[in-house]
LOVOZA-819370 format. One record per residue (C-alpha): x, y, z; residue in one letter. Coordinates in steps of 0.02 Angstrom, whole numbers, padded with zeros to 5 digits, always signed. Each point is the difference from the previous one (the first is absolute). Last residue first. Example, Ala and Ser with C-alpha at 12.3 -4.5 7.8 and 13.67 -1.06 7.14 Angstrom:
BEGIN
+00684-00053+00357S/-00069-00172+00033A/
***
This chain:
BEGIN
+05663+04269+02847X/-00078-00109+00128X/-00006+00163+00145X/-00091+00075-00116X/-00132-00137-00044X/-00012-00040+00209X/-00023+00205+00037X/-00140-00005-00147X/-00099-00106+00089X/+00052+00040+00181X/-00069+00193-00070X/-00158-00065-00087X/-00032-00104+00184X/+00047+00159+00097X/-00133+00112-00124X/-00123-00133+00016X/+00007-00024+00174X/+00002+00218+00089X/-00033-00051+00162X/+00167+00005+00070X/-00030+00183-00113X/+00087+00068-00145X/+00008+00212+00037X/-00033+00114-00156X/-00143+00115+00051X/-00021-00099+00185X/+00040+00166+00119X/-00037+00143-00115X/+00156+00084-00041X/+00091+00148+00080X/+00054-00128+00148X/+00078-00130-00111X/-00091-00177-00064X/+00085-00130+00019X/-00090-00046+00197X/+00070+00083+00158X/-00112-00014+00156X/-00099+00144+00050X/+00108+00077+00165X/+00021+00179-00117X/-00106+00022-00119X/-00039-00072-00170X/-00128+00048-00103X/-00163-00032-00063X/-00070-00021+00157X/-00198-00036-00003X/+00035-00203+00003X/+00176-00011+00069X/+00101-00086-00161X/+00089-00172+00076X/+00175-00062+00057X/+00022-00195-00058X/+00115+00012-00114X/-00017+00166-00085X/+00144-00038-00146X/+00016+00108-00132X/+00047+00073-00127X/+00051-00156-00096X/+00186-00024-00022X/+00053-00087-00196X/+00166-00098-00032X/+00139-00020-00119X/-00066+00098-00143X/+00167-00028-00108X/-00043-00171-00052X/-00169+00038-00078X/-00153-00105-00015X/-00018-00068+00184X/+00013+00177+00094X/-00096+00068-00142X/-00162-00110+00031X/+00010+00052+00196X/-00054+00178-00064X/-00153-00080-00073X/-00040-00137+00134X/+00009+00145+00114X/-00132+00094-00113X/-00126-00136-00011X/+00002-00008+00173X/-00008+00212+00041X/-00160-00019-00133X/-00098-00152+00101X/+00040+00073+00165X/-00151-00030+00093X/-00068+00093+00149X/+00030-00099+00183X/+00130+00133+00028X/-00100+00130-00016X/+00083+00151-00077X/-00095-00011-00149X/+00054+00076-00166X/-00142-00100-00080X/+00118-00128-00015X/+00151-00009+00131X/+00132+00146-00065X/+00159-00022-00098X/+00185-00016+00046X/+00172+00005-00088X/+00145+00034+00107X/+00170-00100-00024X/+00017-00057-00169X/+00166-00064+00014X/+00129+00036-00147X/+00160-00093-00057X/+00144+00065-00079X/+00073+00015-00168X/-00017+00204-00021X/-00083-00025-00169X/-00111-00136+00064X/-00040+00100+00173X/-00052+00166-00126X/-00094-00141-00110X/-00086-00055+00164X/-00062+00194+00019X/-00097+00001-00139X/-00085-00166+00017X/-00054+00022+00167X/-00101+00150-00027X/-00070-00069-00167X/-00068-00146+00103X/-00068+00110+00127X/-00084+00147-00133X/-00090-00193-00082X/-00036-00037+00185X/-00083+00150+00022X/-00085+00019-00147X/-00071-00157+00017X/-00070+00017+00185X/-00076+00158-00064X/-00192-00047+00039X/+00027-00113+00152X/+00122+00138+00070X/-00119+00119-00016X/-00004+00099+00182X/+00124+00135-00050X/+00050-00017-00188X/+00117-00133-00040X/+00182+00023-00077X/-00012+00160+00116X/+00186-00009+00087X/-00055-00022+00165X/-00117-00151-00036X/+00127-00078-00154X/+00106+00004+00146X/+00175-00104-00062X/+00175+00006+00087X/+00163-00022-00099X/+00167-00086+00067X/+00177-00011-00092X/+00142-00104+00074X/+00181-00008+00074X/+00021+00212+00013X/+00197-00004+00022X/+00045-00002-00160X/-00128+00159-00060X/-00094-00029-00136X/-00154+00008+00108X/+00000+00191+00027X/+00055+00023-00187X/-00172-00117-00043X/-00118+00101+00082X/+00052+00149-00052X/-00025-00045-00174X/-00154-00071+00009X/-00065+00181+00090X/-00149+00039+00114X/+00119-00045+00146X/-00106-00102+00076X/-00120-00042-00160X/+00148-00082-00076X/+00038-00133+00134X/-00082+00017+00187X/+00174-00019+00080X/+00057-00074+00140X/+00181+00039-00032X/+00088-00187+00011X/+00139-00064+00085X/+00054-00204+00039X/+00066-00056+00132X/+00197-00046+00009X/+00094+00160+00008X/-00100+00063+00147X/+00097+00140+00057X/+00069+00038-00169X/-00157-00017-00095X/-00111+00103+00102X/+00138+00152-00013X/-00017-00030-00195X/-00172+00004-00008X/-00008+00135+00093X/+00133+00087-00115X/-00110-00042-00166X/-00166+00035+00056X/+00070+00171+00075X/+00080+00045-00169X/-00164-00052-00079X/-00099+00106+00107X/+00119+00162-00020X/+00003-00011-00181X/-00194-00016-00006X/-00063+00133+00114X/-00038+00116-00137X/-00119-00159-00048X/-00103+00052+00123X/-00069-00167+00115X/+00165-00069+00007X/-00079-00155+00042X/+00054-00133+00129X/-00135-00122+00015X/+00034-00100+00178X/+00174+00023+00036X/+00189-00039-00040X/-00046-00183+00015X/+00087-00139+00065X/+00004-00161-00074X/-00022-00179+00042X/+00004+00014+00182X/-00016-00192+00036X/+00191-00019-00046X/+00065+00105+00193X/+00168+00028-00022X/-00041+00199-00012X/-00144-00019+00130X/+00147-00058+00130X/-00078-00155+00067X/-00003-00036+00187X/-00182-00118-00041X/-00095+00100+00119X/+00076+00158+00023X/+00028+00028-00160X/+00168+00121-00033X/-00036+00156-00082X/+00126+00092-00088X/-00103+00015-00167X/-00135+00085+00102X/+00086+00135+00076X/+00103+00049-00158X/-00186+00002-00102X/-00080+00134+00150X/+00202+00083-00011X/-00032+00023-00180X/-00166+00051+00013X/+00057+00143+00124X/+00158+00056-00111X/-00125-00004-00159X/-00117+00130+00098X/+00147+00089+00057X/+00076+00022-00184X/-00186+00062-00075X/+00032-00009-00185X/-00091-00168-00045X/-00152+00046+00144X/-00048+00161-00080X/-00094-00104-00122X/-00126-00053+00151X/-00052+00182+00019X/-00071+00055-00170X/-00070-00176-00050X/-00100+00009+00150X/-00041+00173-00048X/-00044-00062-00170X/-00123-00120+00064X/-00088+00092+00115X/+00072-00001+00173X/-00095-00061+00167X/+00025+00102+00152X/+00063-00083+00149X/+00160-00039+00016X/+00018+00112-00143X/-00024+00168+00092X/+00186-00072+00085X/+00070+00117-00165X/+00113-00062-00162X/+00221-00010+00024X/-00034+00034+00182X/+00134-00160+00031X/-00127-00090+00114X/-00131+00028-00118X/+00094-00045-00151X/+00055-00162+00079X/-00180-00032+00044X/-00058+00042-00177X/+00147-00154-00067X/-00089-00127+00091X/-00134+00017+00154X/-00090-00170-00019X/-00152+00048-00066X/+00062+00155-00093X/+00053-00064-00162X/+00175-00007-00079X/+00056-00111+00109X/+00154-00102+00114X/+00134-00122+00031X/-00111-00147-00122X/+00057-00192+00057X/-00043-00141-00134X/-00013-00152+00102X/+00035-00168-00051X/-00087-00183+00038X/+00060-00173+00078X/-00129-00005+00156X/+00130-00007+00118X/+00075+00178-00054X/-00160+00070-00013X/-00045-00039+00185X/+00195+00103+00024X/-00035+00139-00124X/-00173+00031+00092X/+00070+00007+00162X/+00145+00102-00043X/-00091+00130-00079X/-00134+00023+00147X/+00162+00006+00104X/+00060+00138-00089X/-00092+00123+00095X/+00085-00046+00148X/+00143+00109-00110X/-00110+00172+00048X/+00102+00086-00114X/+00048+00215+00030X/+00078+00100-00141X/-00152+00065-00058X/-00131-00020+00125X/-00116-00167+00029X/+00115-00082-00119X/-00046-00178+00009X/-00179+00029+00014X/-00132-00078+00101X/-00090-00005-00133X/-00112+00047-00140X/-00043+00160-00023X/-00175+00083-00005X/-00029+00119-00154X/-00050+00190+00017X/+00155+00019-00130X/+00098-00077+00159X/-00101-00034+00150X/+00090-00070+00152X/+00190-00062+00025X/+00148-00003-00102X/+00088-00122-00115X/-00052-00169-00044X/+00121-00165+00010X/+00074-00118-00101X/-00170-00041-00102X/-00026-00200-00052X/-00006-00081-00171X/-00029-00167+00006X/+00067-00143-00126X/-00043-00175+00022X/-00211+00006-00043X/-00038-00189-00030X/-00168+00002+00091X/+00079-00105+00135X/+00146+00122+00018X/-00152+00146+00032X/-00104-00101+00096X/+00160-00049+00135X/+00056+00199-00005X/-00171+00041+00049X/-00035-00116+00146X/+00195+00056+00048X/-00051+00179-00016X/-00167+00001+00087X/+00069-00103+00138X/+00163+00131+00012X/-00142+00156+00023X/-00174-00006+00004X/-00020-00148+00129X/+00173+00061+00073X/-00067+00161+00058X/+00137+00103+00030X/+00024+00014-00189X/+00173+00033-00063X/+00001-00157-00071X/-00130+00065-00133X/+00109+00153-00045X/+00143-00098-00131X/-00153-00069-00087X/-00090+00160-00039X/+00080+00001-00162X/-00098-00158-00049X/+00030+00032-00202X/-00021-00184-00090X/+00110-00135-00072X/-00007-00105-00137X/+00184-00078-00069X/+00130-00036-00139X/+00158-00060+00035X/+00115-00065-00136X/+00102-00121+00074X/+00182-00023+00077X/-00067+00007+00193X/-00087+00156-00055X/+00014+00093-00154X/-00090+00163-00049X/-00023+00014-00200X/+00048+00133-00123X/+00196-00021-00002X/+00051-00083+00155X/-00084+00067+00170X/+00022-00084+00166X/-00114-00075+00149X/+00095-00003+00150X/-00003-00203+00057X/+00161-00042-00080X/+00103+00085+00118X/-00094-00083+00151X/+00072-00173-00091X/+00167+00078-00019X/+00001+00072+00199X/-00060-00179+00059X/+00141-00076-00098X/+00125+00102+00066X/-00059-00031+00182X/-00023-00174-00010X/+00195-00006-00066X/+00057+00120+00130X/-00086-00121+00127X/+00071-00158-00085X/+00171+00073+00019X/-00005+00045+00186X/-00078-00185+00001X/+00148-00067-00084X/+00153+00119+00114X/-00115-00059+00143X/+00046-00169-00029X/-00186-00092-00018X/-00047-00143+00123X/
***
């Protein structure tokens, strides 16, 4: 039998080791590449924001069974790397647009923390499933209450936007008012604040010593939407980032960005990410939202799209090249052929265009991973409903868009065998 001055030892010893080992697990950045477990780390993921709602289903069919079914397909298909929503803000119509929910914030100032139970749930099945999350605080765009919400609650724009839809340019108008509202950044401080603190409830980790969150992100597509908001968006990039980083010292931070077109400037782009405590670079690609094809002629324009795509990436890797740190292609979507939102329609085009964007992942050391947008699972599109409403199941695709534009399907089998293809050459490098 042990003295108890040796086992008091051994335990210190198990504990020291265990707390090295865990150490190791966070996924770092040196120079241009991410590094786990001493190697280069290079990964496919997807966008399943809804992830950290599905365990707050009361029906358990739809809810935790759909996520662990889910979860197991997406680790089997080689996807590792999820990225998951924090939490919405707000209830009800906002731009005319249904919001996603329950909401962490139902009124500014005020968390519904059960909410976070959807998060821990997810983070823990992800946790024994060996893959990362990429956590976003908030949005630019209405669906899940974001930066308009804050404005709303602060009387910085008017409540007629709950439900009246802007043009463009008021849209524009009002979300820029965001960098210079002080209560608006208070309450999405205190929204980040509240998450960083969690504990999970199921596996008693702090989130902040947790190495399945890969990185947390300041939100999804920040732009300064005027460039007279400029100064005061990259000031706030750079102190969020900075308050991120010293709560959770050993995760990595990124912006969320949407690369050049975001803030309609190179230049821009690359001052917010030059900043030491912003780990890596991320763009997002819609060759469908940004016209590279004409409405309904994908088939036709497929080349020019891909050729707009590949110059897309290609300008904004330099700006990661120059800067000497990796980049993640986070969104980048297309629609099923013939612009169908049948989910038994083919995706010839959207396959030839993953394997495209997947190409760069395994050609150039600073693109360290690629996120398709995104993962519907095993929700589908209600024939004669375009949209989503509230009750209907989440799937990738947000409220404001037609349920089954973009989302990747269970069903979906030679877009998840392209993607466990490419996954298994990336993964190689």
């Amino acid at each position: 039998m042990y003295p108890l001055r040796m086992l008091i030892r051994l335990m210190v010893f198990l504990m020291v080791s265990a707390a090295a080992v865990n150490a190791q697990d966070f996924v770092r950045v040196k120079d241009h590449q991410f590094i786990r477990d001493g190697r280069p780390y290079y990964f496919v993921g997807t966008n399943y924001w809804y992830g950290s709602l599905l365990g707050l289903d009361r029906d358990k069919r739809r809810g935790v069974g759909r996520l662990r079914r889910e979860l197991d397909l997406l680790r089997g298909s080689g996807i590792t790397n999820l990225r998951l929503m924090a939490g919405a803000e707000g209830s009800g119509p906002l731009n005319g647009v249904a919001r996603v929910g329950p909401p962490l914030q139902p009124r500014q100032g005020q968390f519904d923390e059960g909410v976070l139970d959807g998060l821990d749930l997810v983070l823990a099945e992800m946790s024994k499933r060996g893959m990362h999350a990429v956590i976003f605080f908030s949005n630019n765009w209405e669906w899940s209450g974001g930066f308009q919400q804050y404005l709303i609650w602060n009387k910085v724009i008017s409540d007629e936007w709950l439900t009246r839809k802007p043009s463009w340019d008021e849209l524009r108008d009002n979300v820029a008012m965001f960098y210079s509202c002080a209560p608006c950044k208070t309450a999405y401080r205190r929204q980040a604040e509240t998450v960083l603190a969690r504990r999970n409830k199921i596996n008693g980790r702090r989130y902040a010593d947790d190495p399945t969150i890969f990185a947390w992100e300041i939100a999804n597509e920040p732009r300064p939407m005027r460039p007279a908001a400029n100064e005061h968006y990259k000031d706030w990039i750079a102190a969020t980032a900075a308050s991120i980083k010293r709560a959770a010292p050993r995760q990595l931070v990124t912006v969320g960005h949407e690369g050049r077109i975001g803030t309609e400037s190179l230049k821009l782009f690359e001052e917010v990410h030059a900043d030491p405590n912003i780990d890596y670079l991320t763009i997002h690609i819609w060759p469908k939202n940004w016209g590279w094809f004409a409405e309904g002629k994908l088939a036709d324009e497929y080349q020019k799209a891909e050729s707009e795509t590949v110059k897309y990436i290609n300008e904004n890797l330099a700006v990661a090249v120059k800067l000497d740190k990796p980049m993640v292609i986070e969104e980048f979507g297309l629609p099923r052929d013939g612009q169908s939102f049948d989910p038994a329609s083919t995706t010839t085009y959207r396959d030839r265009y993953f394997a495209t964007v997947f190409s760069f992942v395994r050609k150039y050391s600073n693109i360290a991973g690629a996120n398709f947008w995104a993962f519907g699972g095993t929700a589908r599109p209600k024939r004669g409903q375009p949209f989503w409403k509230a009750g209907d199941e989440f799937m990738g695709d947000p409220p404001m868009e037609e349920q089954g534009l973009n989302s990747v399907f269970s069903s979906d089998s030679s877009t998840l065998k392209l993607i466990n293809a490419e996954a298994k050459r990336i993964s190689a490098r």
